[in-house]
CHARMM-style PDB file with segment names, atoms N, HN, CA, C and O in Angstrom:
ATOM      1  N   UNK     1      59.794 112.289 -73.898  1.00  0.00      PROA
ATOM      2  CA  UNK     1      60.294 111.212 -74.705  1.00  0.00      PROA
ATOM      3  C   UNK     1      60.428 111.697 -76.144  1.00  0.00      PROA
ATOM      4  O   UNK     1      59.589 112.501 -76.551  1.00  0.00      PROA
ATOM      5  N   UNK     2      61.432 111.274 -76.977  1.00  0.00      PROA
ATOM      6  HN  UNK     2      62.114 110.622 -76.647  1.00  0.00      PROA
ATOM      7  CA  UNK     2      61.528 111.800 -77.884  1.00  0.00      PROA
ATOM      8  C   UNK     2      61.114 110.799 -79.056  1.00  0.00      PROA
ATOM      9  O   UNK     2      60.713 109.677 -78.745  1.00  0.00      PROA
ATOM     10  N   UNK     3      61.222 111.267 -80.712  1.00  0.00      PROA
ATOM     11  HN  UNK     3      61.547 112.178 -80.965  1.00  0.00      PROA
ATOM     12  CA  UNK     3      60.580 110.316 -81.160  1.00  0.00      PROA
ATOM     13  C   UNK     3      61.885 109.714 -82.045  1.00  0.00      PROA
ATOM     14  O   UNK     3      61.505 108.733 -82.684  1.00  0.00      PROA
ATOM     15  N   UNK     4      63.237 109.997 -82.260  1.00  0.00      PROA
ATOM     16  HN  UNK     4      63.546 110.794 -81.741  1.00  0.00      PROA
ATOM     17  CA  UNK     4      64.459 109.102 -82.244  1.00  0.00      PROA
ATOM     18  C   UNK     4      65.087 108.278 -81.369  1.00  0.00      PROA
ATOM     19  O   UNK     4      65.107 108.365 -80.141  1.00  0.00      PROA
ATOM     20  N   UNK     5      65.624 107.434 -82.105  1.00  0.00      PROA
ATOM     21  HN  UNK     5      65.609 107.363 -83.102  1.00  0.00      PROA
ATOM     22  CA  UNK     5      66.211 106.381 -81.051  1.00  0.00      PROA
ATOM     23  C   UNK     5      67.755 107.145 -80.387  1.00  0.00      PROA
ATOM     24  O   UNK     5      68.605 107.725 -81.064  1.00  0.00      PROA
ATOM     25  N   UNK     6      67.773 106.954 -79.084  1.00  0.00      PROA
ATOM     26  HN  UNK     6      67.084 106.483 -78.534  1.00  0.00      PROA
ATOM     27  CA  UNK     6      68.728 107.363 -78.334  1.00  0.00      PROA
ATOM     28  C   UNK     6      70.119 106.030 -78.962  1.00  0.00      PROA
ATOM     29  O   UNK     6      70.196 105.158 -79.827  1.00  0.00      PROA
ATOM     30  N   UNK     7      70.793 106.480 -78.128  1.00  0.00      PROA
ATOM     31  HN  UNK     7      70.731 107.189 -77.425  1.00  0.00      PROA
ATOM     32  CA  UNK     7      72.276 105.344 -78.545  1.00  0.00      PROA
ATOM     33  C   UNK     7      72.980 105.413 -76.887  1.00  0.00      PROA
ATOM     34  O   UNK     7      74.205 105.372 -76.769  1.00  0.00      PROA
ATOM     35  N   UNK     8      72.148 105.511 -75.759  1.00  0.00      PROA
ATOM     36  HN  UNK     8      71.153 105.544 -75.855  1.00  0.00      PROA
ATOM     37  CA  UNK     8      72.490 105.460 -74.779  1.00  0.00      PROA
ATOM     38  C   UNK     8      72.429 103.648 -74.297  1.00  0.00      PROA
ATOM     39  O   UNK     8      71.384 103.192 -74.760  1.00  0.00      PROA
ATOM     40  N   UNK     9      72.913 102.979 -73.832  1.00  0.00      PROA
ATOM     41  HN  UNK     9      73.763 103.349 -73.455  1.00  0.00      PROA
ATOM     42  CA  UNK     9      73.053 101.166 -73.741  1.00  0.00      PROA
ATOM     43  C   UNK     9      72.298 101.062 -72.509  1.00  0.00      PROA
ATOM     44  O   UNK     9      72.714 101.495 -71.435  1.00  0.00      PROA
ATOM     45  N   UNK    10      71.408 100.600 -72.642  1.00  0.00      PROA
ATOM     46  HN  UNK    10      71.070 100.248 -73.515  1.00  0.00      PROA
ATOM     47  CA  UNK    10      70.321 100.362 -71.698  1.00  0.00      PROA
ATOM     48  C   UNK    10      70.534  98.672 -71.210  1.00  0.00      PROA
ATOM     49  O   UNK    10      69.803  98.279 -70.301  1.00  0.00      PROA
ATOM     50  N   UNK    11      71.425  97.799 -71.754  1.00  0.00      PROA
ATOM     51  HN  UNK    11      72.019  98.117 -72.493  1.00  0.00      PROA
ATOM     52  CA  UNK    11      71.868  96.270 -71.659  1.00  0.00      PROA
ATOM     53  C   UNK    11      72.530  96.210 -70.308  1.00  0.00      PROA
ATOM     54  O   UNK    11      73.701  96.563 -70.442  1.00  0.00      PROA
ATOM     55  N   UNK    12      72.226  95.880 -68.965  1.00  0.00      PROA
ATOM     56  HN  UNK    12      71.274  95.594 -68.856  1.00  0.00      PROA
ATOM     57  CA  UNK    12      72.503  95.547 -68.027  1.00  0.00      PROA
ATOM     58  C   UNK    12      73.354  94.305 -67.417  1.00  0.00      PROA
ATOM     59  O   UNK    12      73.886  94.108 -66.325  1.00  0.00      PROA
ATOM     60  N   UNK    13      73.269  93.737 -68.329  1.00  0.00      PROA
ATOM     61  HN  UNK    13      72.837  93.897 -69.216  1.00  0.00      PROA
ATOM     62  CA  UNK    13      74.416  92.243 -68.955  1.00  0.00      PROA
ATOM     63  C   UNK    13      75.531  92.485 -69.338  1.00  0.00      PROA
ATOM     64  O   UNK    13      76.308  91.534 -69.258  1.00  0.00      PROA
ATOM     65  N   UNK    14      76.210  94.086 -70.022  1.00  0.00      PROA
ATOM     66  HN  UNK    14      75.578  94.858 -70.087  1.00  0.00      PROA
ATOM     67  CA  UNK    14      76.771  94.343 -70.936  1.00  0.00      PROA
ATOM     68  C   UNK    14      78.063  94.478 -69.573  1.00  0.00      PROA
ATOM     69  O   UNK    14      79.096  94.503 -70.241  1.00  0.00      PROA
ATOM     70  N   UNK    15      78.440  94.561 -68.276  1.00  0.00      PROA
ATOM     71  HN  UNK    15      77.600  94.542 -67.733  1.00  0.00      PROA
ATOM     72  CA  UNK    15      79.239  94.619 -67.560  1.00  0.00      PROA
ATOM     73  C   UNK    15      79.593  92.887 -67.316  1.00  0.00      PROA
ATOM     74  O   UNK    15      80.577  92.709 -66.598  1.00  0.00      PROA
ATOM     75  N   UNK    16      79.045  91.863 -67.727  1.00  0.00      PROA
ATOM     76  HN  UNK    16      78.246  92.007 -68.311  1.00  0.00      PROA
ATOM     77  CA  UNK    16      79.576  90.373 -67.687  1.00  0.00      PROA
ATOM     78  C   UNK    16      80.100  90.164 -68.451  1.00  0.00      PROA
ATOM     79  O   UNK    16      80.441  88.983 -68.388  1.00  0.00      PROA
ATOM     80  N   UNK    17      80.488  90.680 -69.378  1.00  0.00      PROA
ATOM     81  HN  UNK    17      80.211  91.640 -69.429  1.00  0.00      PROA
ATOM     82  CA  UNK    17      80.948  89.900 -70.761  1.00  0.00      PROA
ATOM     83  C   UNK    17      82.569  89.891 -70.483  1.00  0.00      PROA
ATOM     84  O   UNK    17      83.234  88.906 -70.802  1.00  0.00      PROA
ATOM     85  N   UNK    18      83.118  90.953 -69.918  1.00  0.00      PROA
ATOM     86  HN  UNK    18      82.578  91.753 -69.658  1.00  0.00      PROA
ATOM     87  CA  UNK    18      84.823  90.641 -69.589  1.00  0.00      PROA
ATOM     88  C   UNK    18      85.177  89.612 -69.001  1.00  0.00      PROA
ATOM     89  O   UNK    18      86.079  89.007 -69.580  1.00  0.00      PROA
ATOM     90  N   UNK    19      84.664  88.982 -67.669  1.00  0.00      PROA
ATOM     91  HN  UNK    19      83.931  89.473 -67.199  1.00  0.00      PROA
ATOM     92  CA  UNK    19      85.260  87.400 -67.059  1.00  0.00      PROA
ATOM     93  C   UNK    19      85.389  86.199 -67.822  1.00  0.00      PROA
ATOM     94  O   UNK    19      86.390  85.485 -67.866  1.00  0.00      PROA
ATOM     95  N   UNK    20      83.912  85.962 -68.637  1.00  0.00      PROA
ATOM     96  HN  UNK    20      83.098  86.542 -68.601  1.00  0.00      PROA
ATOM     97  CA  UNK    20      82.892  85.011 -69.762  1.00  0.00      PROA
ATOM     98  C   UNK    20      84.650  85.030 -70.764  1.00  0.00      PROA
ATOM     99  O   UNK    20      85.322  83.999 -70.770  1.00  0.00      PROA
ATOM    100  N   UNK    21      85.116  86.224 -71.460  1.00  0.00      PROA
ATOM    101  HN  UNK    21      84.570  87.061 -71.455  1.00  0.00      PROA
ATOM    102  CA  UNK    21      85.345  86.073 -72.342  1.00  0.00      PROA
ATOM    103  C   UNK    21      87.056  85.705 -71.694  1.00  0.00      PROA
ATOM    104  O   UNK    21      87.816  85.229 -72.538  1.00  0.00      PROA
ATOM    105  N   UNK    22      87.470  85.856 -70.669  1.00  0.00      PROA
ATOM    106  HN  UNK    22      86.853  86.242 -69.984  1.00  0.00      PROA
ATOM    107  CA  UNK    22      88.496  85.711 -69.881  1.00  0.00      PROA
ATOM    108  C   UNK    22      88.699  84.638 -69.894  1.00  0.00      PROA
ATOM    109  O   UNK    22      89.790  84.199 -70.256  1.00  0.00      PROA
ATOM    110  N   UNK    23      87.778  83.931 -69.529  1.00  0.00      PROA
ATOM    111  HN  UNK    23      86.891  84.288 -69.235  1.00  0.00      PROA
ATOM    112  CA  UNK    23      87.504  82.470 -68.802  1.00  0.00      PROA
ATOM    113  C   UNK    23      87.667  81.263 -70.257  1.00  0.00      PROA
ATOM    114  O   UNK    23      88.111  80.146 -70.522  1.00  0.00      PROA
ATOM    115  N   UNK    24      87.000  82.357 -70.845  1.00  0.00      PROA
ATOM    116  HN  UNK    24      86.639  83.264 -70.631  1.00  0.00      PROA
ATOM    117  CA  UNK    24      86.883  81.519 -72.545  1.00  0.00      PROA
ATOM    118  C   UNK    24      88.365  81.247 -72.900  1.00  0.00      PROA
ATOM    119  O   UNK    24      88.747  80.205 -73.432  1.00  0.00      PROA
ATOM    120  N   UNK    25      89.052  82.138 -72.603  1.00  0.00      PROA
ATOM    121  HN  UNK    25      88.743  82.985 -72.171  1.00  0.00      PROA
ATOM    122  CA  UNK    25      90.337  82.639 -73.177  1.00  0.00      PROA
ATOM    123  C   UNK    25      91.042  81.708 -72.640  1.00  0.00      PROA
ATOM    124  O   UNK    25      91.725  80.993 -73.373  1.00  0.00      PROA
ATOM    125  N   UNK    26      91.032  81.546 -71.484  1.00  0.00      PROA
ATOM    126  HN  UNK    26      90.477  82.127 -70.888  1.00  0.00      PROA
ATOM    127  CA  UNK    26      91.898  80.379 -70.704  1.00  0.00      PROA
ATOM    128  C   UNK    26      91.482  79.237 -70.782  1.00  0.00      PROA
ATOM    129  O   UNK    26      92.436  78.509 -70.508  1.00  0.00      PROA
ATOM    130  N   UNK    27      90.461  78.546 -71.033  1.00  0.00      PROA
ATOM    131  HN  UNK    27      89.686  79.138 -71.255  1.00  0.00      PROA
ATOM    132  CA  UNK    27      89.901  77.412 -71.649  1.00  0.00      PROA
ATOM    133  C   UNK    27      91.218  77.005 -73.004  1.00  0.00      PROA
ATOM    134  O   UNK    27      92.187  76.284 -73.240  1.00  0.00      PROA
ATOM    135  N   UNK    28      90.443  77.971 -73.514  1.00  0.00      PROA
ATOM    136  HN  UNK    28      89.656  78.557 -73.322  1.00  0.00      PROA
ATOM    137  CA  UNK    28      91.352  77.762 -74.984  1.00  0.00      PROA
ATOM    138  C   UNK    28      92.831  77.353 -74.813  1.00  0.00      PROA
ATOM    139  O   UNK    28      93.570  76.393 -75.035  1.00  0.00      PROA
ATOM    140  N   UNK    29      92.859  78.404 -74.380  1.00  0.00      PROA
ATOM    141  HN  UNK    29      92.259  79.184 -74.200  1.00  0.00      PROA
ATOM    142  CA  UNK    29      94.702  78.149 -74.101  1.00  0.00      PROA
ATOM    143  C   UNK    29      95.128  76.763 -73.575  1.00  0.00      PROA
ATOM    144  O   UNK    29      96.123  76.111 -73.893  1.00  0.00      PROA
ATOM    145  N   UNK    30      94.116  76.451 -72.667  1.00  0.00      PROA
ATOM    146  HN  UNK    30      93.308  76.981 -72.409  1.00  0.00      PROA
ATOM    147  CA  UNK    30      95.087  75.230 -71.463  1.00  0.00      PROA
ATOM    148  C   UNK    30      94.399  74.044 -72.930  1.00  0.00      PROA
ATOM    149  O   UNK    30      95.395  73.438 -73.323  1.00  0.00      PROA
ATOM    150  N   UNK    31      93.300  73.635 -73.665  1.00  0.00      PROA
ATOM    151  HN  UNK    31      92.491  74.127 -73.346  1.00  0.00      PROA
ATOM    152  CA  UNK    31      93.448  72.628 -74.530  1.00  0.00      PROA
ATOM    153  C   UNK    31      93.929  72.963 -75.676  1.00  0.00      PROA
ATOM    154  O   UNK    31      93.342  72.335 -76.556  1.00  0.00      PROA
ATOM    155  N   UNK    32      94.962  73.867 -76.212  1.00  0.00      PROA
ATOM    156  HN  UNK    32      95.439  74.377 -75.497  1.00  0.00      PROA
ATOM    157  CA  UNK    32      95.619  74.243 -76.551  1.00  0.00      PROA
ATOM    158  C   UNK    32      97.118  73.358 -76.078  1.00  0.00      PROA
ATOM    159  O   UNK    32      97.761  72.321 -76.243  1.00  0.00      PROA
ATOM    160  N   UNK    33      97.081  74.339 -75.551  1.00  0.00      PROA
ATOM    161  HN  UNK    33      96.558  75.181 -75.417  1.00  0.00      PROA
ATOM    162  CA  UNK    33      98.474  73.394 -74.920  1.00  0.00      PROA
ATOM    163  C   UNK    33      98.284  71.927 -74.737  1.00  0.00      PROA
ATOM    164  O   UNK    33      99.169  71.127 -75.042  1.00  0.00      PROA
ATOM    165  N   UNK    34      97.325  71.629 -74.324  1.00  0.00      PROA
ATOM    166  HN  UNK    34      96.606  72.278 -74.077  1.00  0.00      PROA
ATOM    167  CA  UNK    34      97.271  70.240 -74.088  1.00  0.00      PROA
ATOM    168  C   UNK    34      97.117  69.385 -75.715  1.00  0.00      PROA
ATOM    169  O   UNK    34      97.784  68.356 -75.822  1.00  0.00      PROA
ATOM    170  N   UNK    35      96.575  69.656 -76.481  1.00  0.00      PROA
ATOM    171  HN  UNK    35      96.033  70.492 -76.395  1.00  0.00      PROA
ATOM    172  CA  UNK    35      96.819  69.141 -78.068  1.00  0.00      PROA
ATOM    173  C   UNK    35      97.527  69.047 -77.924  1.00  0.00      PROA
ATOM    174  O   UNK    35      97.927  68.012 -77.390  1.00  0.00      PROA
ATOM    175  N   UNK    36      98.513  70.258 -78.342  1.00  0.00      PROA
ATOM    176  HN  UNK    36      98.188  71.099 -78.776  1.00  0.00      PROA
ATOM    177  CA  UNK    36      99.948  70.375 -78.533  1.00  0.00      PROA
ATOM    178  C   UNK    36     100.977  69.530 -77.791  1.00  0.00      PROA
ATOM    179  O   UNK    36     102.002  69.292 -78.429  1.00  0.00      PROA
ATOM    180  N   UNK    37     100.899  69.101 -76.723  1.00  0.00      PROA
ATOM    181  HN  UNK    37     100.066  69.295 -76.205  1.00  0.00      PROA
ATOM    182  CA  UNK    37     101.631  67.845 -76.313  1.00  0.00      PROA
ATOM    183  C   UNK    37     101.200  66.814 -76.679  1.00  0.00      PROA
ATOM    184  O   UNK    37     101.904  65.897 -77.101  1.00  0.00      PROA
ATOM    185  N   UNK    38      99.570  66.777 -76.548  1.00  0.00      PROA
ATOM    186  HN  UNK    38      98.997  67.522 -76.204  1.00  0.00      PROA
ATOM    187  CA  UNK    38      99.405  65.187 -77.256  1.00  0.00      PROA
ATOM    188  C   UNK    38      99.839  64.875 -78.370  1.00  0.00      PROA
ATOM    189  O   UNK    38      99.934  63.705 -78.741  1.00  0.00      PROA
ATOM    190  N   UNK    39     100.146  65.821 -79.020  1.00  0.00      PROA
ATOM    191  HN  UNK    39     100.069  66.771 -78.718  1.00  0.00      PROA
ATOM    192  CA  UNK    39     100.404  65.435 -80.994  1.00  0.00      PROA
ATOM    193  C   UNK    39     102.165  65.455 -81.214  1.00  0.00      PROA
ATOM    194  O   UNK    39     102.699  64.928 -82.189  1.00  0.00      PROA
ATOM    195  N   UNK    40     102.959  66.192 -80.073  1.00  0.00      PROA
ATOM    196  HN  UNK    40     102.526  66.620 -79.280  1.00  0.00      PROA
ATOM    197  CA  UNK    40     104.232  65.886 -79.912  1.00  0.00      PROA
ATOM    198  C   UNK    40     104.478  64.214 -79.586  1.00  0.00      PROA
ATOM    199  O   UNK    40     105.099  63.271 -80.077  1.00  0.00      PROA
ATOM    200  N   UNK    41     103.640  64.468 -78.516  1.00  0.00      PROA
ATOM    201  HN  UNK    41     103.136  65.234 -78.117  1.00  0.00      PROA
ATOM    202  CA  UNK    41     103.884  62.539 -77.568  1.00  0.00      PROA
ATOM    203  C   UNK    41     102.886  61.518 -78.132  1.00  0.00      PROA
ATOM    204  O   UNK    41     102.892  60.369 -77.691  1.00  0.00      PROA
ATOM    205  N   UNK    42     102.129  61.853 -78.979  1.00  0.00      PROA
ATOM    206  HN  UNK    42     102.124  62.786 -79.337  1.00  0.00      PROA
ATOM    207  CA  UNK    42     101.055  60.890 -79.043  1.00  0.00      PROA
ATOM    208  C   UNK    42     101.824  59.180 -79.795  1.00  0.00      PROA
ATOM    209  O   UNK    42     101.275  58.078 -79.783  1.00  0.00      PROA
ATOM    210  N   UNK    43     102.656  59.395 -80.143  1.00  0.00      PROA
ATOM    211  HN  UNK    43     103.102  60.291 -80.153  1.00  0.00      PROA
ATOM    212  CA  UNK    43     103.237  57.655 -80.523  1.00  0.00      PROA
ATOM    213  C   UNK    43     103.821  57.473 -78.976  1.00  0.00      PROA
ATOM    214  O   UNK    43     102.881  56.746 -78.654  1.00  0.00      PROA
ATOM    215  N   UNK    44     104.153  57.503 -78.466  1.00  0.00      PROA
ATOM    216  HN  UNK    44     104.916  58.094 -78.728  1.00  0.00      PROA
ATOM    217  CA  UNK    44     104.484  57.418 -76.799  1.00  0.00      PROA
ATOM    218  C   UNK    44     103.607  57.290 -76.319  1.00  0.00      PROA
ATOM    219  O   UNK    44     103.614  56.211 -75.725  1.00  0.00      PROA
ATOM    220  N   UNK    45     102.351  58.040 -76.148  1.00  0.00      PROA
ATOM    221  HN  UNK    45     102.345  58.916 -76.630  1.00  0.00      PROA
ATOM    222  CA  UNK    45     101.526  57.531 -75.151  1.00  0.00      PROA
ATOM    223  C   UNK    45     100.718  56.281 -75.856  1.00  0.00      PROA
ATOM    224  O   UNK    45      99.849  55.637 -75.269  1.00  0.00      PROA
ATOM    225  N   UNK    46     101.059  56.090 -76.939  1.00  0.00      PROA
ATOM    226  HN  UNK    46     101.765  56.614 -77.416  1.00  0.00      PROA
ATOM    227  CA  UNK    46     100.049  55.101 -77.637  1.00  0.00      PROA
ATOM    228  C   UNK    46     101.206  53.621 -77.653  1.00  0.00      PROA
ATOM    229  O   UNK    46     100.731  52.487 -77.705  1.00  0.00      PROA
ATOM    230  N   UNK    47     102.383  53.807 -77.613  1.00  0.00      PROA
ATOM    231  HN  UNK    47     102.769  54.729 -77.571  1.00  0.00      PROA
ATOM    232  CA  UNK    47     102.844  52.549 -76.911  1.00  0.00      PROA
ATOM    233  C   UNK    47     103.082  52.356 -75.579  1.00  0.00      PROA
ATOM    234  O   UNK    47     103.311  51.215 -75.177  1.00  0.00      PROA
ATOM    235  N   UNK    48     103.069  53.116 -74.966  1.00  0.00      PROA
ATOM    236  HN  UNK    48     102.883  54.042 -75.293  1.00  0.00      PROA
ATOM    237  CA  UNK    48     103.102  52.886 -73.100  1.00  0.00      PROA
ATOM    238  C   UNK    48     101.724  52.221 -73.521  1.00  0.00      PROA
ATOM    239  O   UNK    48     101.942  51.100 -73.980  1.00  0.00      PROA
ATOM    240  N   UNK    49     100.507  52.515 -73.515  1.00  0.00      PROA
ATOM    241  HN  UNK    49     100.329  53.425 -73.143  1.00  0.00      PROA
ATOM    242  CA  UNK    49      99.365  51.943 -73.124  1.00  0.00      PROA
ATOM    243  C   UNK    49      99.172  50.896 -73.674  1.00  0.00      PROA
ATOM    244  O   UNK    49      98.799  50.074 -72.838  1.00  0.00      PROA
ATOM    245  N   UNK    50      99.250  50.332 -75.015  1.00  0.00      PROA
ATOM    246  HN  UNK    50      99.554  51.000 -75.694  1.00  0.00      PROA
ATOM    247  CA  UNK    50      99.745  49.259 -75.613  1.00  0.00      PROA
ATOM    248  C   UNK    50     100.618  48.541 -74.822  1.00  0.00      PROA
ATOM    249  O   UNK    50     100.011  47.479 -74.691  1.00  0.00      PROA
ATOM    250  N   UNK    51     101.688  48.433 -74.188  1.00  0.00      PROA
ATOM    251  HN  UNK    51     102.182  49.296 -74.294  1.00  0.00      PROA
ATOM    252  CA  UNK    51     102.603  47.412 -73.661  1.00  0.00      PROA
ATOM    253  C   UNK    51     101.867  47.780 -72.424  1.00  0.00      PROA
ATOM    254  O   UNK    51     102.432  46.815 -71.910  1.00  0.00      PROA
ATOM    255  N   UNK    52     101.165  48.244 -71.487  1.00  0.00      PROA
ATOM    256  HN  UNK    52     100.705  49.028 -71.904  1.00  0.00      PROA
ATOM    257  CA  UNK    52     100.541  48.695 -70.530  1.00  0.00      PROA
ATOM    258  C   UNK    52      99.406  47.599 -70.617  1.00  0.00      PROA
ATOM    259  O   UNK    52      99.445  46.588 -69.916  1.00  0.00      PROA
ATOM    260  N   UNK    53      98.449  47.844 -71.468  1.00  0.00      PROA
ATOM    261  HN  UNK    53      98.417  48.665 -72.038  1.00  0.00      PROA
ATOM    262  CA  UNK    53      97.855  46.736 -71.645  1.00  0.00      PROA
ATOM    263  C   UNK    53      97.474  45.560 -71.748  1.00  0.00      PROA
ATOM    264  O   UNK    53      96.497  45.017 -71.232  1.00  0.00      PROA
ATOM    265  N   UNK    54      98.835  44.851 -72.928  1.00  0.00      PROA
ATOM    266  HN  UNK    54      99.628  45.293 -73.347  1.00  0.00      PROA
ATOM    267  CA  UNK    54      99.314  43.628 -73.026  1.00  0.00      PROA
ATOM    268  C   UNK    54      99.572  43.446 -71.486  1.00  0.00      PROA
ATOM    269  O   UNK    54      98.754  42.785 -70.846  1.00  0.00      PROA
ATOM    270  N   UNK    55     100.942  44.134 -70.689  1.00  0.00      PROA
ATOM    271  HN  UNK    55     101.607  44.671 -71.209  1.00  0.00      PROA
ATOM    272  CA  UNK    55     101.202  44.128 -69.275  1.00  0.00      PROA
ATOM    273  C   UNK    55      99.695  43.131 -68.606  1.00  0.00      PROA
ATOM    274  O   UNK    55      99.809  41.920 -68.412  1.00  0.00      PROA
ATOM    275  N   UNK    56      99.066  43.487 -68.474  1.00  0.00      PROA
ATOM    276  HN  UNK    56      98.973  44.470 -68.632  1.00  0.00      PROA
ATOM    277  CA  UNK    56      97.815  42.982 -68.117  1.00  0.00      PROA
ATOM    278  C   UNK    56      97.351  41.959 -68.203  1.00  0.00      PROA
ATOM    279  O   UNK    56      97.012  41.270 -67.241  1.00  0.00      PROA
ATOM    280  N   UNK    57      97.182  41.483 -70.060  1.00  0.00      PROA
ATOM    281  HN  UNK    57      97.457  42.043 -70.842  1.00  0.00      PROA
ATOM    282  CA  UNK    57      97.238  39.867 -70.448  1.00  0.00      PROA
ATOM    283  C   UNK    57      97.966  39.130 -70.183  1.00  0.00      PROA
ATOM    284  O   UNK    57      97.723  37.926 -70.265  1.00  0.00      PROA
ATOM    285  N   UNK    58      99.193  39.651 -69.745  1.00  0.00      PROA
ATOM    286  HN  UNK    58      99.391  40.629 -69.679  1.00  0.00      PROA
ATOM    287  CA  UNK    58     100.326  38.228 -69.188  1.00  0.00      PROA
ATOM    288  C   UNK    58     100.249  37.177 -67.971  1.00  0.00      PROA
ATOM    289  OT1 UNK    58     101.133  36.333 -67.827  1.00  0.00      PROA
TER     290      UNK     58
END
């Protein structure tokens, strides 16, 4: 044993981190996209549900 520190990766975890960060990646993306339509359509979907609603009280 020596008395410097090696720089060999002894982290056995360190082969999970590609899917985790994959998975992250596609998360992002799909509410991503999904904002992004809501904030195109969002006066649309906010009167469909409004007259959708009322629909209801009649």
């Amino acid at each position: 044993m020596s008395k410097y520190p090696t720089t060999e990766n002894t982290d056995t975890q360190s082969g999970r981190k590609g899917p985790a960060v994959l998975i992250g990646a596609i998360v992002a993306a799909t509410g991503l996209v999904g904002f992004s339509a809501w904030f195109a359509n969002a006066e649309n979907l906010f009167w469909s549900l409004l007259q959708a609603g009322l629909a209801w009280c009649l």
